[in-house]
C-alpha positions as CSV (number, residue, x, y, z in Angstrom):
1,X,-20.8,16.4,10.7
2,X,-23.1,15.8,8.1
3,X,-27.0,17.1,9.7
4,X,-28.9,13.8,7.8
5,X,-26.2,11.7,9.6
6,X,-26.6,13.2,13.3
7,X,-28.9,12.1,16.0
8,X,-32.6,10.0,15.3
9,X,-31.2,9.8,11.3
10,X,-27.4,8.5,12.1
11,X,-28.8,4.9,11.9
12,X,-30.1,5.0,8.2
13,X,-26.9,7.1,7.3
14,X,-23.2,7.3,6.9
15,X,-21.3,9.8,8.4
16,X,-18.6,11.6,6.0
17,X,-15.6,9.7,7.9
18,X,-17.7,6.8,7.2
19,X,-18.2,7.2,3.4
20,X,-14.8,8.5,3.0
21,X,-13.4,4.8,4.1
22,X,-16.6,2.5,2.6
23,X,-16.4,4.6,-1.1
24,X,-12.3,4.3,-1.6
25,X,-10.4,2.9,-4.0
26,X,-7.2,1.6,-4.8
27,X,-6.2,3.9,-8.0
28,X,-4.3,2.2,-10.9
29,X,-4.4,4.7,-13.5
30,X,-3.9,8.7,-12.9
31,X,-3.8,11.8,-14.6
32,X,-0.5,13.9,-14.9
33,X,-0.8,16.9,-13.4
34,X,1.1,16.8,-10.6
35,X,-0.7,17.0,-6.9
36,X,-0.7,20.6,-5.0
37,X,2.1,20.6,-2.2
38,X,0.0,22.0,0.3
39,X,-2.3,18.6,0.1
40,X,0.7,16.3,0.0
41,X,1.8,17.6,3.7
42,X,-1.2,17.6,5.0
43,X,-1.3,13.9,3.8
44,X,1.4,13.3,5.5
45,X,0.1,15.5,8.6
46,X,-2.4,12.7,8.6
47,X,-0.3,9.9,9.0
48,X,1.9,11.4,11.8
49,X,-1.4,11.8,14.0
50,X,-1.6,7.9,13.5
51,X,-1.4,6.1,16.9
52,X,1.6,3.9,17.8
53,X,2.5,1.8,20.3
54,X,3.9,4.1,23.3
55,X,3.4,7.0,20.8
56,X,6.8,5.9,19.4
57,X,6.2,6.6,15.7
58,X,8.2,4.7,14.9
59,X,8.0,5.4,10.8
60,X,10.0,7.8,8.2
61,X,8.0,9.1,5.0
62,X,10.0,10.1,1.9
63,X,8.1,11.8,-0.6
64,X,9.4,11.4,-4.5
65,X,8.0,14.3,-6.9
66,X,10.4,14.0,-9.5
67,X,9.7,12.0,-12.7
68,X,13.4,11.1,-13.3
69,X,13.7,9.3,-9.7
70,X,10.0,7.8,-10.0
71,X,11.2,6.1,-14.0
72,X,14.6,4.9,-12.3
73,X,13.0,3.5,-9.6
74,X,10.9,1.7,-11.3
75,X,13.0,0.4,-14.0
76,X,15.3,-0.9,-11.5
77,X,12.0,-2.6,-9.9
78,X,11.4,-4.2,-13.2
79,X,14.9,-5.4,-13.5
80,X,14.9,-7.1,-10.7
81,X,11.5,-9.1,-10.8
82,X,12.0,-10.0,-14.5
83,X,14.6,-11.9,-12.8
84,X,12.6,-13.4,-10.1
85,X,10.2,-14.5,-13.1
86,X,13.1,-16.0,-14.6
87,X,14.0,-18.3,-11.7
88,X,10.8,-18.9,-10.1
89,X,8.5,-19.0,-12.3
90,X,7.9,-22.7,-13.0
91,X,4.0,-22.1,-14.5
92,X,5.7,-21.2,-17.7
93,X,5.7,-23.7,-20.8
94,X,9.0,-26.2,-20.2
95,X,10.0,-24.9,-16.9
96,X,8.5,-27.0,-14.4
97,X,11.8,-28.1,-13.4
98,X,11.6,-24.8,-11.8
99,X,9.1,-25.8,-9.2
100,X,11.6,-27.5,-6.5
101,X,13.1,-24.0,-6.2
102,X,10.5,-22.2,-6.3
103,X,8.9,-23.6,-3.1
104,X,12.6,-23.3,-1.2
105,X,12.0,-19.6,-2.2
106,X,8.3,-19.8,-1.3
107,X,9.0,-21.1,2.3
108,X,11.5,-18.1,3.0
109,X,9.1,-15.4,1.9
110,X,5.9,-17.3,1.9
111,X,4.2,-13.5,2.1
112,X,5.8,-11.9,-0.8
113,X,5.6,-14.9,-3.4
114,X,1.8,-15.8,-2.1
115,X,0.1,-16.7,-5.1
116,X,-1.6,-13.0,-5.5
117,X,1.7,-11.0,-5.2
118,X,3.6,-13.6,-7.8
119,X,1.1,-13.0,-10.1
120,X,1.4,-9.2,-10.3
121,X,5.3,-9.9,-10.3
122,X,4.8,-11.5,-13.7
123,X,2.1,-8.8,-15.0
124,X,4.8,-6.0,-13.4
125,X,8.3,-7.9,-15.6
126,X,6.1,-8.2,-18.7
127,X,5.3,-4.4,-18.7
128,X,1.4,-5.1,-18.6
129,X,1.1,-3.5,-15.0
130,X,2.7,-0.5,-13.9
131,X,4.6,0.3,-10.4
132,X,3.1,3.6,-9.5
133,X,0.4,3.3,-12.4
134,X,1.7,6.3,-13.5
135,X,0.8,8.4,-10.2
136,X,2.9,11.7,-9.9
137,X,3.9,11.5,-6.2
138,X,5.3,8.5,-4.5
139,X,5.1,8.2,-0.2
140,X,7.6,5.7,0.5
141,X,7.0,4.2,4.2
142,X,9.8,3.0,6.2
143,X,9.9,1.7,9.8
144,X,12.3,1.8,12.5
145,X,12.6,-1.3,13.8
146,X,12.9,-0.3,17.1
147,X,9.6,0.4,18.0
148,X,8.0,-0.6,20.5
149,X,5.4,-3.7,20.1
150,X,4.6,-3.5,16.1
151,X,6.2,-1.3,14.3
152,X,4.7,-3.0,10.9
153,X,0.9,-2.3,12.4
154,X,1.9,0.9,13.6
155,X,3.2,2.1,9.7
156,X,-0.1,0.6,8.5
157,X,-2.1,2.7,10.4
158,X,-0.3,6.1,9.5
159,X,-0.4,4.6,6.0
160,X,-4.4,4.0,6.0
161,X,-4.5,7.9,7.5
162,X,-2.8,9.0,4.8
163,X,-4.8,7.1,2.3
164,X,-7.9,8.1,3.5
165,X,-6.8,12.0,4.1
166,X,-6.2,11.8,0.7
167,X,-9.2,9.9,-0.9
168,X,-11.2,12.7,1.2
169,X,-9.3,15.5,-0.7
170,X,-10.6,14.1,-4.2
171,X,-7.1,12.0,-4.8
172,X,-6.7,8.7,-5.4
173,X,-4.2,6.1,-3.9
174,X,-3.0,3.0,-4.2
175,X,-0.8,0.6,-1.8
176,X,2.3,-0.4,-3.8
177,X,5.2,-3.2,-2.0
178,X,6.9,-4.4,-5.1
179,X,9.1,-1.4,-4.5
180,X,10.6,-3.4,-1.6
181,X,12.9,-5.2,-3.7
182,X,15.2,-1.7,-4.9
183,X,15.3,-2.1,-0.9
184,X,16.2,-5.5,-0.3
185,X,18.4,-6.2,-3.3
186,X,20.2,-3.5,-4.0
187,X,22.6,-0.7,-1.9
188,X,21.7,2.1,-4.5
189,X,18.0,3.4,-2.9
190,X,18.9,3.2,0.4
191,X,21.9,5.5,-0.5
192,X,20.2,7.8,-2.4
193,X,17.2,8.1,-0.2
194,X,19.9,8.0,3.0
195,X,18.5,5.0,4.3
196,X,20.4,3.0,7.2
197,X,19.6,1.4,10.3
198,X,17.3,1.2,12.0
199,X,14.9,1.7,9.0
200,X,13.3,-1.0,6.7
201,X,11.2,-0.2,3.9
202,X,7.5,-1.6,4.7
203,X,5.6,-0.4,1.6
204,X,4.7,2.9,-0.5
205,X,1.7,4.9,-1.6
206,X,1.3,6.0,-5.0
207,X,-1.0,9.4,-5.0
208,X,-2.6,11.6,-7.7
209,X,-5.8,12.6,-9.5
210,X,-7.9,9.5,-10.8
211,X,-8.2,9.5,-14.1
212,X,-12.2,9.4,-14.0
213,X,-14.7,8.5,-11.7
214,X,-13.5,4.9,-9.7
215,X,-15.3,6.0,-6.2
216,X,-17.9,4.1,-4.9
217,X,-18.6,1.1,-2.8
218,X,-17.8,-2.6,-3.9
219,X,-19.7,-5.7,-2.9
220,X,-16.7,-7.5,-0.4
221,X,-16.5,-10.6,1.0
222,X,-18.6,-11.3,4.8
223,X,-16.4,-12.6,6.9
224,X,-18.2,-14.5,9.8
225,X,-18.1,-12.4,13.2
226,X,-18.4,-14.3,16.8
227,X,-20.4,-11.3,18.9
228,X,-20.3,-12.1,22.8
229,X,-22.9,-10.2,24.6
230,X,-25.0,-10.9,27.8
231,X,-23.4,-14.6,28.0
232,X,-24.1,-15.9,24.6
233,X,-22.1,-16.3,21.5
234,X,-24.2,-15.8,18.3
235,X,-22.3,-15.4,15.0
236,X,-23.5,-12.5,12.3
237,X,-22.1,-11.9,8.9
């Protein structure tokens, strides 16, 4: 542990775990050299010391290095929500005849077409945001829905291992879901990959070198906290 973070000092400063989490993140832009294999297991090393529920670990991790699979992927991704933006995009000039449907759609997966998501589906069919921004190694994370209590939370936890593993190694990440519809939509992946009950697709990680310097903390949002202690409720932010 860092000495200026230990004892009579540890309340004026962060500890390294500490600065690794407050100073990441999320990468949209890498460089191409391609990350060492040695760091990408211990990544993953990272995320299979995640807890679970029961210890179950209940998740699968498929690693994609090669370019060819990473373009096809992707492509296919595009495909596919160029056509959702084709359907359910009502916001467009003359197509608010759209909007009936659209909210069907929304109800079923009111997560996935939330306003933020949609609007990175449109960015995403235009070509004006990438998948994987380019990164040269792709962690796909599926869950087996088997698990025991949350198998969703437990995958998010390995996940934010992995992430932060890797932030603390000098790489960058970023959290990529879009890749769920080659998943939902299509028989293709899940072939290729081998992918069959009882695993789902939850979400991926892009990982690479940063193309500069994007580290560092961010002003974020206070949330209001209720604190309990010695049989009072005050509230702090």
């Amino acid at each position: 542990m860092n000495k200026k973070a230990t004892g009579t000092n540890l309340e004026n400063a962060f500890t390294p775990t500490e600065e690794v989490i407050l100073k990441r993140r999320s990468v949209r832009l890498y460089q191409k050299k391609q990350v060492p294999e040695f760091m990408v297991k211990r990544i993953l090393e990272a995320g299979r010391f995640a807890p679970s529920a029961g210890n179950a670990q209940p998740w699968k991790f498929v690693v994609i290095r090669d370019e060819k699979i990473i373009s096809d992927m992707t492509s296919a991704v595009v495909r596919l929500l160029k056509l959702f933006r084709a359907v359910l995009d009502y916001r467009r000039k003359g197509f608010f005849w759209l909007r009936p449907l659209a909210e069907i759609f929304i109800r079923l997966n009111r997560y996935e077409l939330h306003p933020v998501p949609f609007g990175a589906v449109d960015l995403i069919a235009r070509g004006k945001l990438g998948l994987w921004h380019g990164a040269p190694t792709v962690i796909l994370i599926f869950k087996d829905v088997r698990g025991v209590g949350n198998p969703d939370l437990d995958c998010g936890i390995a996940g934010q291992n992995m992430v932060l593993a890797a932030h603390s190694m000098g790489l960058g990440t970023c959290w990529v879901s879009f890749a769920k519809t080659a998943f939902k939509y299509s028989l293709k992946w899940k072939r290729k990959f081998g992918i069959s009950y009882p695993y789902r697709f939850v979400s991926s990680l892009a990982v690479g070198w940063p193309v500069g310097k994007p580290d560092g903390m961010v002003p974020r949002e206070t949330h209001a906290i209720d604190w309990y202690e010695n049989g009072e409720r005050i509230t702090i932010y």
